[in-house]
N, C-alpha and C positions, 0 to 999 in steps of 0.2 A: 841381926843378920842382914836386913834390907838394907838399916846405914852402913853396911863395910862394903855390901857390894854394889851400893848406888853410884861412886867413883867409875866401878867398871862398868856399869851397866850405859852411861854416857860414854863413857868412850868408845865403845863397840857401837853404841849412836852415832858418834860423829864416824865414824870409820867406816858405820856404811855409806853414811850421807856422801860421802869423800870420794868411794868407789863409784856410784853414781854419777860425780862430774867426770871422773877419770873413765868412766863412760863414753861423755858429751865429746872428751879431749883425744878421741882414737880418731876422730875426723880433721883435725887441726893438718894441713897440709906441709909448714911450717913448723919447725922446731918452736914451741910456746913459746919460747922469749921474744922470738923474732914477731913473733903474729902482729899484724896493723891492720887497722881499719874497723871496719863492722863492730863486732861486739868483741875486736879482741885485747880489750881492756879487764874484760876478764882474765885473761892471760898473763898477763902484763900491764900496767898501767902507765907505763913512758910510753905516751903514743906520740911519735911526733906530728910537726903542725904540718899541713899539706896545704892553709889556702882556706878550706870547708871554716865559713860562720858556725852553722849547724850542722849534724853529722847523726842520722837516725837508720839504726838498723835491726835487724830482723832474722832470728836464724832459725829454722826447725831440723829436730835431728830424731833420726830413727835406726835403732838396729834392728838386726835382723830376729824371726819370730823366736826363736831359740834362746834369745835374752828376752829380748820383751821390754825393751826400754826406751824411753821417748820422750823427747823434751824442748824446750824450747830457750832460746838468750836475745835479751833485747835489751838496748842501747839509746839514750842518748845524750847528746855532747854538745857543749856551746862555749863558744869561745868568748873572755870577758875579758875586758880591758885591765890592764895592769893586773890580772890576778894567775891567766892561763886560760886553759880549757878545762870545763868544769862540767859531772854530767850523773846522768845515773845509770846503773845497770841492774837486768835481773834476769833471773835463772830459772829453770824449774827442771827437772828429770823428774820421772816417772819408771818405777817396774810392775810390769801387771802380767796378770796369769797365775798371782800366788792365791791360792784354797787353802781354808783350814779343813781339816778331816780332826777322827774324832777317830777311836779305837776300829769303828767299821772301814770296808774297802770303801764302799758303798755312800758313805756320810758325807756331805757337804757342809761345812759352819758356813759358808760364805766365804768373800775375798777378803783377803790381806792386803791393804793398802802400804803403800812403802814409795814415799816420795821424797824429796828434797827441794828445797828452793830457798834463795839466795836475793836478797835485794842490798844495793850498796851506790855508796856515793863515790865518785873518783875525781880526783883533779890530776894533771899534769901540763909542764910546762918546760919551752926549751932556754936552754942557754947559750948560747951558740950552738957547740956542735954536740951538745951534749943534753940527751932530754929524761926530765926526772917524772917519776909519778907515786899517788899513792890511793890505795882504796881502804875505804870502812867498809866493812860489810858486816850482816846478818845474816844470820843463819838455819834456820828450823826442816826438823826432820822426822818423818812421821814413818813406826814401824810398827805395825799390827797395834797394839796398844801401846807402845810406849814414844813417847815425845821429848825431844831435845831440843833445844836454841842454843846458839850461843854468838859472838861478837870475834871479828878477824879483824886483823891490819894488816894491808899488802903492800912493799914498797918493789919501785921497778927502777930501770933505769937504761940508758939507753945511749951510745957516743959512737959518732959517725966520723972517720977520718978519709977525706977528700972523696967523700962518692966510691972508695973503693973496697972498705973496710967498715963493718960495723960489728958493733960488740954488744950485748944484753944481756941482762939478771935480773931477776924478779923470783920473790916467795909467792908462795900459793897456799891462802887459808891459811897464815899464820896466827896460832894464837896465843903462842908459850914457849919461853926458852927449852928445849925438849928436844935431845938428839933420838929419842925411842919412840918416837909419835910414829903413828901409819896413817895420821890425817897431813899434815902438811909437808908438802914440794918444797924443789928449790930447783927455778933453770936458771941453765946459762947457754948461751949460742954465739955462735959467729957467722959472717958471709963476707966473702970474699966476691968480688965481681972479677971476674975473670974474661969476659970477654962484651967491648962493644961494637956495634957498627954492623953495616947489611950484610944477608946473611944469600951469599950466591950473588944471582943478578937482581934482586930484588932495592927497591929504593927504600922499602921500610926497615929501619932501623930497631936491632933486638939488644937486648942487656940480657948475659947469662950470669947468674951467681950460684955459687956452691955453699953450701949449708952445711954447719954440725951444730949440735946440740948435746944437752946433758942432764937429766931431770935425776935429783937424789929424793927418792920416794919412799915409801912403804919404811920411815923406820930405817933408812938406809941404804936399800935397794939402788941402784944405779942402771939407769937407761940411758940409753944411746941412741943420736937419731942422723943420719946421713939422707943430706936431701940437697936438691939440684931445681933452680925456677929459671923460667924463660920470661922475658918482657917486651912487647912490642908497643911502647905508652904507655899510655892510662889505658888505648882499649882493649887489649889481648894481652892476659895474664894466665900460664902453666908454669903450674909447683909437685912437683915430686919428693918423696919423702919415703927414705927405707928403716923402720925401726928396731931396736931390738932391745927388749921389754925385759926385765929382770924379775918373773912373778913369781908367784907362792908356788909355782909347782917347775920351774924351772926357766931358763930363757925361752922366747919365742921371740919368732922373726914377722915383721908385716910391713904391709905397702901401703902408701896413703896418696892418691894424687885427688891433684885440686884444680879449678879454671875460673879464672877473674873475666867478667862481661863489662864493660862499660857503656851506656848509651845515656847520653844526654848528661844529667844531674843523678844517674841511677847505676847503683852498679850491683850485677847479681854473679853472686857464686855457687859453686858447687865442687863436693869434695866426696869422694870416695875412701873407704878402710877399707883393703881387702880381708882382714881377720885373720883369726888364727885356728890352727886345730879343724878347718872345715867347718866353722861356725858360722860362716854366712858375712857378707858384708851389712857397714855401718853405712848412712848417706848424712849430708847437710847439704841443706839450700840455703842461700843468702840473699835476703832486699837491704840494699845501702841507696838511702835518700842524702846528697851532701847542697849545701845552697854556701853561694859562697857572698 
């Protein structure tokens, strides 16, 4: 009886472990495919080259008490002669606030631990206008007693036509040919740049670009994400993002805005979810160290 239902019993493993990142991924400001910079190699692994030798970053993420999940994605990346950029990433979420009880109201066993984490190697490299990537990763996921690992390959990819058009794909947590999984993704996005140059009487010059995305999830599921960013350089970056989520209990709609800081060699973000259902907002914060 244990070996017929050991098959299921891991995959309702992985499947939590997966909800957990899709967790981490309600703060993403950016349609995933598009995501750059920081740790969002997780996302996508065609990062293209910007300049940065090294490229270290840092993200913490927190929903609200009502989930109870928290976690954190760190990054880093170095660029090697004739091979690309080559680097590591790792993950972790966390849900806390689960008690075992026992037949009493009254009974405490203690907490139910239920995490995830994620360590993996990525390389990517560009080719003109067109930039490829892939990742290894590991996998382990810890739920009240029972434990899972296991081994992904993410390929991405990425092609920019004249500064005005860019296209991206990339799997997420691939580990099996399997159209009925509810562990592994699939995006794709586009942006359009739609408008540059100063904006009024001002001398600082903005770039607007318009965003869509498309994440095939859960086993089949189909999200949709419409988002809109402003750029004024490297120092002042806003990203807007309107999604609409195809879940277990129906569509839902949410908002996700974001803001790039640049100072010196350092660049910090922060990204807003506003949630769904009156659940409370998601937050991320970001430290990007780049040396060039």
């Amino acid at each position: 009886m244990l070996v017929a239902l050991g098959p299921a019993v891991l995959g309702a493993q992985q499947a939590a472990g997966a909800e957990l990142w899709r967790l981490a991924g309600v703060t993403v400001s950016v349609p995933a495919a598009l995501a750059r910079d920081g740790a969002a190699a997780f996302w996508n692994p065609a990062q293209e080259a910007d300049g940065a030798r090294t490229l270290a970053s840092l993200e913490a993420i927190e929903t609200p008490e009502i989930v109870g999940a928290s976690g954190l994605l760190a990054s880093l990346r170095v660029q090697v002669k004739g091979v690309g950029r080559v680097g590591l990433i790792y993950g972790r979420m966390q849900l806390g606030g689960l008690t075992r009880t026992s037949f009493g109201p009254d009974d405490n066993g203690g907490t139910i631990p239920f995490y995830t984490h994620t360590a993996g190697l990525t390389w990517t490299r560009s080719f003109g206008a067109t930039t490829l990537g892939a990742t290894a990763g590991y996998h382990d996921t810890q739920l009240d007693d029972l434990h899972e690992s296991h081994w992904t390959f993410d390929i991405g990819a990425a092609r920019r036509i004249n500064d005005v058009l860019r296209l991206a794909a990339a799997t997420h947590f691939f580990a099996r040919f399997q159209t009925a999984d509810n562990v592994q993704d699939l995006y794709g996005a586009a942006e359009l740049r739609v408008f540059q140059g100063p904006l009024w009487d001002s001398s600082a010059v903005a770039t607007v670009r318009a965003r869509y995305g498309v994440t095939v999830t859960r086993a089949g599921a189909v999200d949709h994400a419409f988002g809109a960013g402003i750029e004024f350089g490297p120092p002042l970056a806003v990203d807007a993002l309107l999604v609409r989520e195809a879940g277990y209990g129906g569509a839902a709609w949410r908002v996700v805005g974001g803001l790039r800081v640049a100072v010196g060699h350092y660049r910090i973000s922060f990204a807003r979810d506003t949630g769904v259902n009156d659940i409370g907002a998601a937050y991320r914060v970001g430290l990007e160290a780049r040396l060039r």
